[in-house]
Phi, psi and omega in degrees: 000327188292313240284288212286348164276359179277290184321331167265354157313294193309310173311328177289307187295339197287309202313170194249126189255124211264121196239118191216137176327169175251133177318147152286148178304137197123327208244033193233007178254151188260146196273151191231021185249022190269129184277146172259125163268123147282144224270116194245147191228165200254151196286350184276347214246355170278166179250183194261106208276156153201133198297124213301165144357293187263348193071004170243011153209172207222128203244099183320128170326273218313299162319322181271316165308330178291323181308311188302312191255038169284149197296328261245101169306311153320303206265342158271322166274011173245344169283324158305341205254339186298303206290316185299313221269332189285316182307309191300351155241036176116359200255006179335300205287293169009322233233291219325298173305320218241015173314307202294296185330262145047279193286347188276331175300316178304277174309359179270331206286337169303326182242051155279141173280341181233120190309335138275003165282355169275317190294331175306322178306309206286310195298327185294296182319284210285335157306331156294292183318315208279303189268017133274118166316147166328287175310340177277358194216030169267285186315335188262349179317320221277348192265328161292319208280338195280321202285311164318281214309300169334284178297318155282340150285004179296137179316330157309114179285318173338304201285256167350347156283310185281011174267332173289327165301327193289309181263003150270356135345283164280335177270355173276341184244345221225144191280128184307344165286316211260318161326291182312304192265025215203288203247328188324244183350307162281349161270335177299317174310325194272332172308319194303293172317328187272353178208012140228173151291122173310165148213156226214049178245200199242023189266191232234313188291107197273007189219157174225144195303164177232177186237125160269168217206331184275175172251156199266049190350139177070339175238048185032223179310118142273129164288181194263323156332310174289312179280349151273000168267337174269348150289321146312328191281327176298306181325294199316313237243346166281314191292319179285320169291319157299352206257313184268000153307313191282309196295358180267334179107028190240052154287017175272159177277194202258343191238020158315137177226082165336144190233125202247104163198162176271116165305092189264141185253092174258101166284140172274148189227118137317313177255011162223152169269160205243145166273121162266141152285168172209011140300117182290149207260175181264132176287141172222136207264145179253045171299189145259153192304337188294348179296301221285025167270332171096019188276182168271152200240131179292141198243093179298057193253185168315270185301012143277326169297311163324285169327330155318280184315272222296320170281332188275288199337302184286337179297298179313308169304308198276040178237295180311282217307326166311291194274015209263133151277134167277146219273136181217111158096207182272321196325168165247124182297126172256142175279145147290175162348299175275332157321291193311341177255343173286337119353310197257340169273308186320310207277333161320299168321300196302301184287003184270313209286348192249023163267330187271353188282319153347266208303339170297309181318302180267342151304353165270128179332313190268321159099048181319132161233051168277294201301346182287306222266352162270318150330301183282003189291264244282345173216063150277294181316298187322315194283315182322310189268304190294301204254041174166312170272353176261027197199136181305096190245146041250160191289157169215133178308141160281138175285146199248135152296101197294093122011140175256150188284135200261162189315341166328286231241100139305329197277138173252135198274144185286127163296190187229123182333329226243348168261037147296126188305320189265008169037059165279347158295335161296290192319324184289295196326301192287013160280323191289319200306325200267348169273352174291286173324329169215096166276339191240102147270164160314164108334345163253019151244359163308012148293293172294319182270336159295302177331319205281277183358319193263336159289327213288302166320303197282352160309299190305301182319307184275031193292315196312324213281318165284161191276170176315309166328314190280300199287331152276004141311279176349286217268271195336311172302344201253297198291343187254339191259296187283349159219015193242286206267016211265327187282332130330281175294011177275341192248023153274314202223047180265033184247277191343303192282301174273359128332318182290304220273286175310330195274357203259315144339278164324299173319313172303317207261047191203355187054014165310329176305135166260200216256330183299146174063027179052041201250008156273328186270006182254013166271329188305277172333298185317294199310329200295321169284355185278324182281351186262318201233110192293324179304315192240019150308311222268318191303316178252046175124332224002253193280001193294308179317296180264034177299302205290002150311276149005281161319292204292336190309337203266353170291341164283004160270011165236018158268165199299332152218153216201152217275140144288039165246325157328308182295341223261325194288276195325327186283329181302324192279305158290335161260034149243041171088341219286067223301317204270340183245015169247003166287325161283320156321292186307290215293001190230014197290289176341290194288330162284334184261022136322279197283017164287329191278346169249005161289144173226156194244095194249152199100034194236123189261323201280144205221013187284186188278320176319315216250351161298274207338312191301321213276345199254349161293337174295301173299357182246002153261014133335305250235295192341321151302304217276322192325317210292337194268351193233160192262144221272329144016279175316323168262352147298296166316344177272329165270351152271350168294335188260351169296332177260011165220342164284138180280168171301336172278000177280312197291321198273327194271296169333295195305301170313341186274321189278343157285319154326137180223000000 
């Protein structure tokens, strides 16, 4: 060991040692005067950043999309929460390129095994959904419904639970149209699928109720009552998207070709000449995108509706037959809780399916009724016994004792119709329900329908007392018994049917009715078309019944405005003669042709001066009637107000109508 540290001494001493003066002072210090360029990077080459959790460090698109599918619980529930806190402040546009990622991350997040990371998804989807236009969220639809579809079939009951969040997601964000004709029909199915079974015996009824079993996070046990009222209520709310599908008028199809012209109206003339197109106009095609996606598109035909019909009906009854207390004796049944809701969605449902059948019915051309009238074959009888003779009606709630709120919980919970002691929303449904079923009743039913008749009445006596909601119930019950059922029941029940009629009268001309959801202008229309139709004018009284209506009619021509089915009544009404009402006309003729240049005529689309003119010549051929009943003096005078405050063609065409004979 020494031999070899000598030998690197001597190797050392060998190197050649480079010796060099020393700087002078000053010049051994480092300069600092040298220019630097700064480093610019161009805005298309940055990537698209968003900002973390916490607000201090910042995580790039690419990164946060990947996070969303990380084994990582964590790491998924905090990239759901970057994307939600990025929309909300705005970074939406941002999101645009990067859509398909986007939703297979979000919606994938539905079919998670941990239960926050689901909810986190569902919160993430509607901040998205809310702060993207429509069109931008059309082409990707097809990736949520697959992914919803997933999750209510999932083996998880969890999963299959936390799917109902999901899909009131979409029906608060996603346009109902777009919903109905894309997902409906597969989703109506799958409602199906959660809460019954096929059975594979020879009986008639092809679906069977199922028992859940599973436990409800977070809520301990679910019963089985509860998770079918709460799968039924989506149901309900699917169904309510077809509806508003049909009332928008969007029954078109999906592989439809438009025709983009304008309508010309040509009378022919013999002596001058005329132009035709006789050139096919140009087609422009309106598929939608899911066509050219290749999805299917739901077909609002005869055999679907059945199948609707045909799976639900016995399903719905025998869900009632469950939760229903059973009747022992004379006594009167109080429903519980879950009853009462379970009711009130079931009879929901029940008017939804004979609303779509209704409207099918009547867009066919021939004006069919076999599916209504295959309806009352196969559950009239059924519905007749299970929801009113074997069960105490009208329904009565059992009273729940309120917890007054603790200081925690400040916020006050909104009822739910259906949480009323006297369950009157239940009750209004099943009248309509049962007048849909026997539009022509028997003699075995003069029984049944005086009980709905005698409830009908004590609403109306309590009417101030219902919520809006109650009072439209109310009237669709009143519109099905008294003009849908009225020429029939007039000759069952008719000291009943004009009990009804007057207290219905009264209410109306008392203003009682309110003015919200529009529910004082459909009783208005209901009496107008009833005053229209000389068969039940006369059956339930005639002018003795509606005088005091009558009367009251020519005071809606001196408000600022007034409906055209109103107008349509008045005019039906002077030309059948009608003496209590053109007599009440005439004596109000001064204050009405007062208020014509500021009347508006609503339910009218056209809004130019022709078709106002037009709307103020239908009032003012009113008179054309009413004179034989006014003095003619009183109607002079009304035609110098209007020469002097009226334009001239209003003043010329009154003087001609009132000079004509």
């Amino acid at each position: 060991m020494g031999g070899h540290h000598k030998k690197n001494l001597r190797a050392e001493k060998a190197k050649v040692k480079l010796k060099g003066a020393k700087l002078p002072k000053g010049l051994n210090v480092t300069k600092t005067d040298f220019k630097v360029r700064k480093i610019e990077i161009r805005e298309q080459l940055k990537e698209s950043s968003l900002l973390s959790i916490n607000g201090q460090r910042q995580l790039n698109l690419k990164e946060t999309l990947s996070r969303l599918k990380h084994h990582n619980q964590k790491f998924r529930t905090d990239a759901l929460r970057n994307v939600r806190d990025a929309v909300k402040l705005g970074q939406a546009e941002h999101l645009i390129g990067h859509l398909n990622e986007l939703f297979q991350g979000i919606a994938g997040g539905a079919l998670d095994m941990e239960r926050d990371v689901r909810r986190e998804s569902f919160k993430t989807l509607d901040v998205l959904l809310e702060a993207l236009p429509t069109q931008a969220v059309v082409p990707f639809f097809h990736i949520i419904a697959a992914y919803l579809r997933c999750a209510m079939t999932h083996v998880q009951p969890a999963i299959q639970e936390d799917s109902l969040l999901l899909l009131d997601v979409l029906l608060q964000r996603v346009p109902s149209r777009m919903l109905a004709e894309r997902s409906a029909s597969t989703i109506i199915g799958h409602f199906i699928d959660m809460i019954s079974r096929a059975r594979h015996d020879t009986q008639h009824t092809n679906r069977l109720l199922t028992v859940r079993l599973g436990q409800g996070q977070g809520q301990g046990q679910q019963t089985t009552i509860k998770w079918r009222t709460k799968v039924l209520l989506r149901l309900q709310q699917i169904l309510g998207t077809l509806l508003e599908q049909h009332g928008s008028g969007g029954g078109s199809g999906s592989g439809s070709v438009r025709t983009t012209t304008t309508t010309r109206v040509i009378h022919f003339d013999a002596k001058n000449p005329q132009f035709y197109n006789v050139l096919s106009p140009l087609q422009v095609d309106s598929r939608g995108v899911h066509v050219m996606l290749g999805e299917r598109l739901r077909q609002a035909d005869d055999q679907q509706l059945r199948g609707y019909v045909e799976q639900l009906m016995p399903l719905l009854q025998d869900n009632w037959l469950e939760v229903r207390p059973q009747q022992q004796g004379q006594q009167q049944l109080l429903l519980n809780v879950d009853a009462a809701e379970s009711l009130h969605v079931l009879l929901d449902i029940m008017a939804q399916l004979w609303q779509l059948v209704l409207h099918y019915e009547s867009m066919q051309q021939e004006h069919t009724r076999h599916l209504s009238n295959w309806m009352r074959q196969t559950f009239a009888a059924g519905f007749m016994r299970n929801f009113l003779k074997d069960c105490s009606y009208p329904y009565q709630r059992i009273p729940v004792v309120v917890q007054p709120p603790s200081s925690r919980s400040k916020k006050k919970r909104k009822l739910n119709p259906s949480q009323g002691e006297l369950c009157i929303a239940q009750n209004l449904s099943l009248v309509q329900l049962i007048c849909h079923f026997y539009p022509q009743p028997e003699e075995a039913q003069r029984d049944d329908y005086g009980c709905l008749l005698v409830y009908i009445n004590q609403c109306l006596r309590q009417l101030q007392e219902l919520s809006p909601d109650e009072q439209l119930r109310l009237v669709a019950a009143l519109r099905a018994l008294l003009l849908d059922n009225g020429a029939s029941l007039l000759q069952l029940q008719a000291h009943q049917m004009g009990s009804v009629m007057s207290n219905c009268i009264d209410e109306y001309v008392q203003q009682h009715y309110t003015t919200r959801e529009g529910v004082a202008t459909r009783m208005l229309n209901l009496l107008c078309l009833i005053v229209q139709r000389r068969e039940l004018y006369e059956g339930y009284g005639g002018e003795a019944q509606f005088a005091t209506f009558l009367n009251y009619l020519p005071q809606l021509l001196l408000k600022p405005s007034v409906a055209d089915a109103t107008l349509t009544a008045m005019s039906t009404l002077c030309r059948q003669q009608n003496g209590v009402f053109m007599a009440a006309l005439a004596e109000n003729a001064f204050q009405v042709l007062a208020n014509l240049e500021q009347l508006q005529v609503t339910g009218d689309a056209s809004s130019d001066d022709n078709r106002r003119f037009e709307n103020q010549k239908r009032i003012l051929n009113l008179f054309y009637y009413a004179r034989q009943k006014s003095d003619s003096k009183r109607l002079q005078v009304a035609l110098k107000h209007l020469k002097e405050h009226a334009s001239e063609r209003i003043a010329s065409y009154f003087k001609c109508l009132l000079s004509y004979d």
